[in-house]
FIZATI-792411 format. One record per residue (C-alpha): x, y, z. Coordinates in pm, 1 decimal. Layout:
<vofis>
<vofi east="X" north="Y" up="Z"/>
...
</vofis>
This chain:
<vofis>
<vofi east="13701.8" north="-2376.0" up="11137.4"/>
<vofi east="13605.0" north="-2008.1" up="11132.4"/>
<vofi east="13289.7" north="-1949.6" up="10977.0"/>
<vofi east="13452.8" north="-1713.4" up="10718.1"/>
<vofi east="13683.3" north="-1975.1" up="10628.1"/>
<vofi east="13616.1" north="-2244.5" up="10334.5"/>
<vofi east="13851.2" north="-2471.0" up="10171.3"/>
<vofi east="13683.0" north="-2535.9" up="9839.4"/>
<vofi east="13659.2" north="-2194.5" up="9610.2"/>
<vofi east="13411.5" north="-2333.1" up="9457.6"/>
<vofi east="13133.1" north="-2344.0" up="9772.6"/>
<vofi east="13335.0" north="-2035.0" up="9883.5"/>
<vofi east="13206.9" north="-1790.0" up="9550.5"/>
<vofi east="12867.9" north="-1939.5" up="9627.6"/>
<vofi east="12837.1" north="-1842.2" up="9930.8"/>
<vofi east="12979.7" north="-1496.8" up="9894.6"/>
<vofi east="12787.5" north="-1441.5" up="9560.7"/>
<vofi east="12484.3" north="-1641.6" up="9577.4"/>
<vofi east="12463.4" north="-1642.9" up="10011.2"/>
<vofi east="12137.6" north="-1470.8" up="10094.6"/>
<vofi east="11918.1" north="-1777.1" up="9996.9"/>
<vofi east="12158.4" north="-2040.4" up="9948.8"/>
<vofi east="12422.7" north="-2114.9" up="10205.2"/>
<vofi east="12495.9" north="-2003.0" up="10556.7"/>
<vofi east="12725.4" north="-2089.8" up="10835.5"/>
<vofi east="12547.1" north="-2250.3" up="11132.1"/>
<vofi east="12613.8" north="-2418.6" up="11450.3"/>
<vofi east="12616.3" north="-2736.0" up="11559.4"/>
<vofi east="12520.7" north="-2912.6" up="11868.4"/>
<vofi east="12845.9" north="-2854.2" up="12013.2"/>
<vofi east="12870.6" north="-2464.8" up="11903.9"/>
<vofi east="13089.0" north="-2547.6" up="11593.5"/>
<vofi east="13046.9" north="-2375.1" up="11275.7"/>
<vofi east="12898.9" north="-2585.2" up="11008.6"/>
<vofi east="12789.8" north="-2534.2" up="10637.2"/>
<vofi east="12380.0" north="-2521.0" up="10602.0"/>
<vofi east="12410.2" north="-2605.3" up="10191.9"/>
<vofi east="12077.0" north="-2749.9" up="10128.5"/>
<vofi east="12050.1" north="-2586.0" up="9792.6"/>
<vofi east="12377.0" north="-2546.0" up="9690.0"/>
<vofi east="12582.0" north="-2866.3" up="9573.1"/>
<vofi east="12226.4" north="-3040.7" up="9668.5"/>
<vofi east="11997.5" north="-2859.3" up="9413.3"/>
<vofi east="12248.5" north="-2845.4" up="9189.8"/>
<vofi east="12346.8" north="-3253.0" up="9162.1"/>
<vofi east="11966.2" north="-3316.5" up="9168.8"/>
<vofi east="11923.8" north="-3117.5" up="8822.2"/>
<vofi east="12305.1" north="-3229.8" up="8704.8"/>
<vofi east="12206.1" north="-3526.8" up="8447.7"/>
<vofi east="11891.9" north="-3317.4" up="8336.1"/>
<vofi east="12156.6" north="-2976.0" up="8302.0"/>
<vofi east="12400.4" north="-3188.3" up="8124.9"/>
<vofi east="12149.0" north="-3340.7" up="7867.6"/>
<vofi east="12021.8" north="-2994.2" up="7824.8"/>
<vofi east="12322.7" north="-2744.6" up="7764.4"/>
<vofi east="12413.5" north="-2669.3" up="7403.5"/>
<vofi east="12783.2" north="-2821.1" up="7496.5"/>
<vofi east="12965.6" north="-3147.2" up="7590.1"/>
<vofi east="13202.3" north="-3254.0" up="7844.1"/>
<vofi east="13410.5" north="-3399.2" up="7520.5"/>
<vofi east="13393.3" north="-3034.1" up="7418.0"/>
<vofi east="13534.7" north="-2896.3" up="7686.5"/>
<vofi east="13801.6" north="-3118.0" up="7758.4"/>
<vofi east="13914.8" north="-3092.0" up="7395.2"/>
<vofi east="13965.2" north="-2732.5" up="7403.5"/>
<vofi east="14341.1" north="-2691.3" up="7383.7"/>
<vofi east="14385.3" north="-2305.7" up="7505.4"/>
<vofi east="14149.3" north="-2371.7" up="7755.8"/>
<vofi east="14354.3" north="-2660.1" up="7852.3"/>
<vofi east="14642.6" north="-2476.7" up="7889.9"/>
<vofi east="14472.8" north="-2183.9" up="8029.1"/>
<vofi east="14368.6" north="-2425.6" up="8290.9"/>
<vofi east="14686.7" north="-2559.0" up="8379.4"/>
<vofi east="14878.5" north="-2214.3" up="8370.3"/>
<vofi east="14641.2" north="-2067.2" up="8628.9"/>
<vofi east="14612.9" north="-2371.0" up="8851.6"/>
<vofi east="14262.0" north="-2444.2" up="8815.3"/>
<vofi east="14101.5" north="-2787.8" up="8846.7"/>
<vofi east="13979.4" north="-2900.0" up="8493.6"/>
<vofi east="13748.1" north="-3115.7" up="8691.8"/>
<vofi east="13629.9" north="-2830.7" up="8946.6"/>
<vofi east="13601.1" north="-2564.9" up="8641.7"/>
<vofi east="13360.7" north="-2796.6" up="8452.5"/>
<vofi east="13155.1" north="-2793.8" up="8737.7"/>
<vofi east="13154.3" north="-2476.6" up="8778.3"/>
<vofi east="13119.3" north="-2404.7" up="8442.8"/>
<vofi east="12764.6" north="-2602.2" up="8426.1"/>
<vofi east="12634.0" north="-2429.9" up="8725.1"/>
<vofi east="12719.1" north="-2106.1" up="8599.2"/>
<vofi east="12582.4" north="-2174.9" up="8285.7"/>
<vofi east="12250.6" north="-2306.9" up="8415.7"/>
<vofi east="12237.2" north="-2025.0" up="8655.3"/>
<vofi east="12251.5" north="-1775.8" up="8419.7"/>
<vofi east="12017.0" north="-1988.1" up="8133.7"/>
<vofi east="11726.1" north="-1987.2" up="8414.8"/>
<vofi east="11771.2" north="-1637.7" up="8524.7"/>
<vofi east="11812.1" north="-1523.2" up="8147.0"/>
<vofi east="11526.6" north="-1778.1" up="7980.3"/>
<vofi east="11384.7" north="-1516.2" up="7776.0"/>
<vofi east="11688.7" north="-1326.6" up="7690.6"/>
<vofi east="11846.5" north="-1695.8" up="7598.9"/>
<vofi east="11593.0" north="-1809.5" up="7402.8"/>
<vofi east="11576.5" north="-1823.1" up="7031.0"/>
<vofi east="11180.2" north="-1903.8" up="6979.0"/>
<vofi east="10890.9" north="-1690.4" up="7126.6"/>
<vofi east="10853.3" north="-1758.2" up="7501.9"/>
<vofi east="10528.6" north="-1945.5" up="7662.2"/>
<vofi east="10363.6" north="-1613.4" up="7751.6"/>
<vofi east="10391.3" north="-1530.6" up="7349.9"/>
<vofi east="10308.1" north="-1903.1" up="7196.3"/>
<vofi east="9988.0" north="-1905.6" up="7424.5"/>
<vofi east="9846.7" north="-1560.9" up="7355.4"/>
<vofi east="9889.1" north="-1682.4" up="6967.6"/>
<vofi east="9694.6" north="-1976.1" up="7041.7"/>
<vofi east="9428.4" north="-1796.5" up="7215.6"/>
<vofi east="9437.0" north="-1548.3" up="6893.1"/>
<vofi east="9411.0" north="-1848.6" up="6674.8"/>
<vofi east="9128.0" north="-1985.1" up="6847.1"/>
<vofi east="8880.1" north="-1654.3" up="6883.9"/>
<vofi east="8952.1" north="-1605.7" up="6526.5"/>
<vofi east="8925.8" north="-1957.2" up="6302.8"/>
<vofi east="8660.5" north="-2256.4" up="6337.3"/>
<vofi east="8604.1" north="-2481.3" up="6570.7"/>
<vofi east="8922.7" north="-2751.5" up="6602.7"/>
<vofi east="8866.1" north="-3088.2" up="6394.0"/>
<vofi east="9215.2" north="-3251.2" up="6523.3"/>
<vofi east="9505.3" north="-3235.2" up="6734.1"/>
<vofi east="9787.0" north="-3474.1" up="6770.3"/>
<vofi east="10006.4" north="-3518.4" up="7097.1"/>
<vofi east="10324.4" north="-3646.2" up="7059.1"/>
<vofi east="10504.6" north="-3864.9" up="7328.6"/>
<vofi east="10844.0" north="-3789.8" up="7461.6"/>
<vofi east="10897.0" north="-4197.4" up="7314.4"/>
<vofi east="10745.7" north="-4102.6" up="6985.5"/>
<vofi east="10410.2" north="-4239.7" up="7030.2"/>
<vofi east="10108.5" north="-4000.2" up="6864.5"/>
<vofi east="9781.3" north="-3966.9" up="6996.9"/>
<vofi east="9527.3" north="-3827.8" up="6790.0"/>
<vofi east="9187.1" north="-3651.7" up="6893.1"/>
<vofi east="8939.1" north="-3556.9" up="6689.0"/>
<vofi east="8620.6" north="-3630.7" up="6921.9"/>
<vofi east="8435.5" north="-3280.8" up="6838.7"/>
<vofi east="8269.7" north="-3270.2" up="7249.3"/>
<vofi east="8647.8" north="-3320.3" up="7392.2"/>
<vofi east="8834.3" north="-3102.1" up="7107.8"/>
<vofi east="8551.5" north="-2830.9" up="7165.9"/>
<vofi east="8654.9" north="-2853.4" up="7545.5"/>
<vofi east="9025.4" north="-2825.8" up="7501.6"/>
<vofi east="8955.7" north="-2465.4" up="7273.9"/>
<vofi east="8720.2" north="-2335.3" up="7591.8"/>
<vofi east="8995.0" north="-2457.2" up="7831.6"/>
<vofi east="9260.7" north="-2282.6" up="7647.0"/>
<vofi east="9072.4" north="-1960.6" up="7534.8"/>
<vofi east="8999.9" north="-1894.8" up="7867.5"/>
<vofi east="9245.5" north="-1816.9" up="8154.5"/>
<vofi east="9131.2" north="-2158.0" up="8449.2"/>
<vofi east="9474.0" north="-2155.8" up="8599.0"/>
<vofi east="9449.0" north="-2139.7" up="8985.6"/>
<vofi east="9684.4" north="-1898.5" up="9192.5"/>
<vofi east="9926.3" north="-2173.9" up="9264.3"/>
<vofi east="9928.1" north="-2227.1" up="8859.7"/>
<vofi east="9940.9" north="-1849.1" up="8721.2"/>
<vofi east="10207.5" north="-1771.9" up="8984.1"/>
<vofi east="10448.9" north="-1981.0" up="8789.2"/>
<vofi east="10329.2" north="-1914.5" up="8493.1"/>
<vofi east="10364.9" north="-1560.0" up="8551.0"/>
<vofi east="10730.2" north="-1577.9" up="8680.9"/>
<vofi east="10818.3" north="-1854.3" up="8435.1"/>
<vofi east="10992.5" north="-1544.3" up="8191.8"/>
<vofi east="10995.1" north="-1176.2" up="8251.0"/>
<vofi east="10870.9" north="-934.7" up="7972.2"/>
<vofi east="11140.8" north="-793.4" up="7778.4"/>
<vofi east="11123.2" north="-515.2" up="7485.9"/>
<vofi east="11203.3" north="-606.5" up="7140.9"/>
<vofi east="11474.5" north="-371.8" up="7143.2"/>
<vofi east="11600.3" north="-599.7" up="7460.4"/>
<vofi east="11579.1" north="-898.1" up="7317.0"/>
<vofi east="11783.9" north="-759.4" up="6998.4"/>
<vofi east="12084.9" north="-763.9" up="7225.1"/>
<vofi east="12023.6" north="-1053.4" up="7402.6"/>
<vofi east="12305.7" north="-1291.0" up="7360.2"/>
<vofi east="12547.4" north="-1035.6" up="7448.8"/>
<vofi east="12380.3" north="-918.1" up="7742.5"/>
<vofi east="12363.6" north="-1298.7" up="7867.2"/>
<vofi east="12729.5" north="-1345.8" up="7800.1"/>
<vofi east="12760.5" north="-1052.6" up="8004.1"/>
<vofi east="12624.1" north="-1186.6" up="8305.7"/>
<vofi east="12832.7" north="-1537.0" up="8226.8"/>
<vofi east="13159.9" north="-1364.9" up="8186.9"/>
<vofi east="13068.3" north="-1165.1" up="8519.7"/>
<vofi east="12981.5" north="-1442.4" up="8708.5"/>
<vofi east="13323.7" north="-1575.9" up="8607.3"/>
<vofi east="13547.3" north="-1330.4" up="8722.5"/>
<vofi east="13363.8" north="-1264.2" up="9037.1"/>
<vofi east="13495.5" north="-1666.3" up="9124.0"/>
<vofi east="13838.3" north="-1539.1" up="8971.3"/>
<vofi east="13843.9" north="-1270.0" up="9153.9"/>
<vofi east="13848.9" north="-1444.6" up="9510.4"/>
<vofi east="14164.2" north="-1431.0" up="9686.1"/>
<vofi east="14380.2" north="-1811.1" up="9634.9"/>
<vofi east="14172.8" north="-1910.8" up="9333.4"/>
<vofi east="14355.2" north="-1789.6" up="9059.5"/>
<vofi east="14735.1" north="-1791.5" up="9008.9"/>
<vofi east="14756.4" north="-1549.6" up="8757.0"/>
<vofi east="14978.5" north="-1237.0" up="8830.2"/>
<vofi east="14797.3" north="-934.0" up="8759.8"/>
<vofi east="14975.1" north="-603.3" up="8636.3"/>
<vofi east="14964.5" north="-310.9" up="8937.3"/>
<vofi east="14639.1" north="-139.2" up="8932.1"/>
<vofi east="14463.8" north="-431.4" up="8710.2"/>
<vofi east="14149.4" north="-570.8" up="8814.5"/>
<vofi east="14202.6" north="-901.8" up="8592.6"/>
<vofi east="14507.7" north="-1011.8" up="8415.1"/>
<vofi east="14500.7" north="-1111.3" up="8026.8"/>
<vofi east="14553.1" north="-1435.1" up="8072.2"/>
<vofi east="14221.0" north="-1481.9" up="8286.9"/>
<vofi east="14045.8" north="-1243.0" up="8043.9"/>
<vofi east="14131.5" north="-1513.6" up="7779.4"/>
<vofi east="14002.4" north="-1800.2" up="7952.9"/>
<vofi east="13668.2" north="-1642.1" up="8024.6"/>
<vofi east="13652.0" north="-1584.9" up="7627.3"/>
<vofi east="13745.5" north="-1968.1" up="7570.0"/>
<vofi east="13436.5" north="-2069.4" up="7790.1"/>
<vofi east="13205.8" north="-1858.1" up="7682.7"/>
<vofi east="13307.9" north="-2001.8" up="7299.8"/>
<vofi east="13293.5" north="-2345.2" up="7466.9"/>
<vofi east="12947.3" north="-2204.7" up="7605.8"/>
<vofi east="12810.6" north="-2151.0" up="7297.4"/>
<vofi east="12763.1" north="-1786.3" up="7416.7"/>
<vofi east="13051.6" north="-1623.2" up="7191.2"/>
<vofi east="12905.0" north="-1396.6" up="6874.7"/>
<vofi east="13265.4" north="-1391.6" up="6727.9"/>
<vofi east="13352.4" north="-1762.0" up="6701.3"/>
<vofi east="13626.3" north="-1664.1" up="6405.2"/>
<vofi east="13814.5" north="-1470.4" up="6671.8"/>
<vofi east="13702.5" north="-1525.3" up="7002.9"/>
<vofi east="14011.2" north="-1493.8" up="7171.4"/>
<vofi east="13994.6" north="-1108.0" up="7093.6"/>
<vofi east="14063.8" north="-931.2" up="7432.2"/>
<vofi east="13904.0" north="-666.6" up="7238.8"/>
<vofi east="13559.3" north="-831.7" up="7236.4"/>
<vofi east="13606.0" north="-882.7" up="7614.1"/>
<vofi east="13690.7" north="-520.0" up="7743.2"/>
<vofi east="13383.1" north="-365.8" up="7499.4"/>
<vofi east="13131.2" north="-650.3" up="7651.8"/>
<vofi east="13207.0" north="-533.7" up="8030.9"/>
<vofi east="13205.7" north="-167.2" up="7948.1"/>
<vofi east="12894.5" north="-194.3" up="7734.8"/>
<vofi east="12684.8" north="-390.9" up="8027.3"/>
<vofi east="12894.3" north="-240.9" up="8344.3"/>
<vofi east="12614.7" north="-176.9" up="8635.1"/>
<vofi east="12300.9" north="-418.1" up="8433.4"/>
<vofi east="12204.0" north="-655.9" up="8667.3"/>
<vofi east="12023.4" north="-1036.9" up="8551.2"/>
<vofi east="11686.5" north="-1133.2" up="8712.2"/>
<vofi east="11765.4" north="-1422.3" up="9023.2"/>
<vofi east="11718.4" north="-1796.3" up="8918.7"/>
<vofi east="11420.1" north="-1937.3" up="9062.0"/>
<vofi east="11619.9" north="-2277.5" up="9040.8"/>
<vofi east="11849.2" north="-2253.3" up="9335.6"/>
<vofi east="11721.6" north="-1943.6" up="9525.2"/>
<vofi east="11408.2" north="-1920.7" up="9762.6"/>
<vofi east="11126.0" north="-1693.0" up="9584.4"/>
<vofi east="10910.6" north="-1478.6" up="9769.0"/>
<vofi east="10576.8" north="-1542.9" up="9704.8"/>
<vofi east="10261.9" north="-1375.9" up="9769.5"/>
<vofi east="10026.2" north="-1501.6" up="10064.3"/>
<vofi east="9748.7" north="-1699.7" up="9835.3"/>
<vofi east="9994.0" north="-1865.7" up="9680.8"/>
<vofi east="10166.6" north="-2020.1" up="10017.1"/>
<vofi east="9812.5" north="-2034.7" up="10112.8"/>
<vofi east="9713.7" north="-2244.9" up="9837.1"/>
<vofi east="10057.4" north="-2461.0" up="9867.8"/>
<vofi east="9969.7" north="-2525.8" up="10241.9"/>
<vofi east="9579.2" north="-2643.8" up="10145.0"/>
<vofi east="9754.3" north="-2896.7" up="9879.6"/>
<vofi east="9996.8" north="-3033.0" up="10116.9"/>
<vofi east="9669.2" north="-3095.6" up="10405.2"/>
<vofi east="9485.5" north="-3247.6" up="10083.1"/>
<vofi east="9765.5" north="-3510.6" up="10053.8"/>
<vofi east="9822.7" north="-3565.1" up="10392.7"/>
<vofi east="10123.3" north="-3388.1" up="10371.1"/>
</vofis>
């Protein structure tokens, strides 16, 4: 097999799209071209129960789309292949996007209102954990509540820590985060067509000079509705909505997803990484 030759699309947009830090062709012990995918189906199957649980969609959901059914069918896509797909797309562009994504303040905001809270009320009397199972714990001990409020008022974290805390979201302006959604769908729908794009994976006939036919511009609208990323769920088949999206975004480009790419990370952090590993005998 030549190395620039993959059978399944799927692995094929990855590594065109995704290939710096994800896959590469290697060779064997006998000189052969093989596929090095250690983060890409691996990573991905190791997170898919927890991405599954965690997307604001449902396989039932997706299946039970009818136009996307038939979009499906008419272009001579897997249903099974395009839900996977679909997930990793999805995740990939929720973890790159986490701050433009979410709806509630992000950790760097929620702790600097704690820390405000704390410099400027008494001292704590109570807090109350709650389990994942339900369970409460409550504290009111004033020597351990009065350590928690030092803890927290004042930045302990070690390099290892505050580097990913620090990379966990990246600062955006309010004015950003106004147009969030649609900038995330953006990236989604782009993502998309980049995999339609590749040469064998889509049947659809596209006019002369078109870079995508309407029939694939549709089905990108059905999953982003299916998504949950669509702002126009009355009319989200509007091919309208689709060419203003790409024009409004054309050239913005999404942060990488920590999730299934290497990072580069500064020397006290690998540092620090190395001296935990020689602590546990690693």
């Amino acid at each position: 097999m030549a190395p620039t030759h993959i059978d399944d699309p799927l692995m094929a947009y990855v590594v065109r799209y995704f290939a710096e830090y994800q896959a590469v062709v290697l060779e064997d012990e006998y000189g052969d071209p093989r596929l090095e995918n250690n983060w890409f189906p691996a990573v991905f199957a190791y997170h898919y129960d927890a991405i599954v649980a965690s997307v604001p969609f449902t396989r039932e959901r997706y299946e039970a789309h009818g136009r996307l059914r038939e979009l499906l069918a008419g272009l001579a896509l897997n249903p099974e292949s395009f839900w996977g797909l679909t997930l990793y797309l999805y995740d990939y562009v929720a973890d790159a996007c986490l701050n433009r994504l979410a709806t509630r303040k992000n950790a760097k905001e929620t702790y600097q209102d704690l820390r405000d809270f704390l410099a400027s009320n008494g001292p704590m009397r109570r807090i109350t954990y709650k389990a994942e199972n339900g369970k409460t714990f409550t504290l009111t001990d004033p020597l351990l509540l009065k350590y928690l409020s030092l803890t927290l008022a004042e930045e302990r974290m070690s390099v290892f820590d505050k580097y990913l805390y620090d990379n966990e979201v990246c600062a955006v302006s309010p004015a950003d985060k106004a147009d969030s959604g649609r900038k995330a769908s953006y990236f989604f729908a782009q993502c998309l067509r980049k995999f339609l794009d590749m040469k064998g994976v889509s049947s659809a006939k596209r006019r002369q000079g078109a870079s995508i036919s309407n029939k694939e511009k549709e089905l990108i609208l059905c999953v982003l509705y299916v998504c949950g990323f669509a702002s126009n769920p009355e009319n989200y088949l509007d091919l309208g909505y689709y060419n203003k999206l790409m024009k409004d975004y054309e050239g913005e480009r999404m942060n990488g997803s920590a999730k299934y790419e290497f990072v580069r990370v500064p020397p006290a952090f690998l540092y620090e990484l190395s001296q935990k590993g020689n602590k546990s005998g690693g």
